[in-house]
N, C-alpha and C positions, 0 to 999 in steps of 0.2 A: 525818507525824502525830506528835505530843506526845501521850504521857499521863502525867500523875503527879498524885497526890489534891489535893494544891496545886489545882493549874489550876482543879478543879473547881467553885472557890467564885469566880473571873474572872466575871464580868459580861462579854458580849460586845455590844461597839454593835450598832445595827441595819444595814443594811447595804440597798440594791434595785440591782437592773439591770435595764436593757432591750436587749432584742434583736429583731433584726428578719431579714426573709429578702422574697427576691424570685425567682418562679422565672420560668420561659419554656418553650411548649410547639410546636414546628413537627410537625406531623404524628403520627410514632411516635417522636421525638426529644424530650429534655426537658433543663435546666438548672436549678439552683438555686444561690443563692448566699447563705448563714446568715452574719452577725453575731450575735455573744452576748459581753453584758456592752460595750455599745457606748460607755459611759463609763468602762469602765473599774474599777471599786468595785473598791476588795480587800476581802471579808467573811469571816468564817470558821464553820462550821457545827459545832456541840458536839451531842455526844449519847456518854451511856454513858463519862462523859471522856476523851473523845477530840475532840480538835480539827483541824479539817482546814479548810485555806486553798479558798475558792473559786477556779475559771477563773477567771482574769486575761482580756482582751478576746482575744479567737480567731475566726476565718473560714473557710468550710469552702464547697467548690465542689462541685457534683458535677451529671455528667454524664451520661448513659442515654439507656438505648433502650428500649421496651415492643415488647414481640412476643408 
């Protein structure tokens, strides 16, 4: 994170992502599997000046049991 009163009169582009997820379910067993930011974008989010980079593209698996 940056902050200095500077910054705060930056104009930031716009910026979008998409993400997507696919899960699978056999009985009491489950999977999924998340993309986010599936192209990629670097954006960054202001508020209160404070500048913060978004997630860059990332992949998250996860696996379970329901009981």
């Amino acid at each position: 994170m940056v902050q200095h009163s500077r910054l705060c009169r930056l104009r930031l582009e716009p910026y979008w992502s998409m993400d997507a997820a696919v899960g699978y379910t056999i009985g009491s067993f489950f999977t999924r599997f998340n993309v986010t930011n599936l192209t990629d974008q670097r954006g960054y989010l202001a508020r209160s000046g404070l500048y913060e980079s978004m997630w860059g593209r990332r992949a998250i698996l996860s696996v379970g049991v329901k009981f």
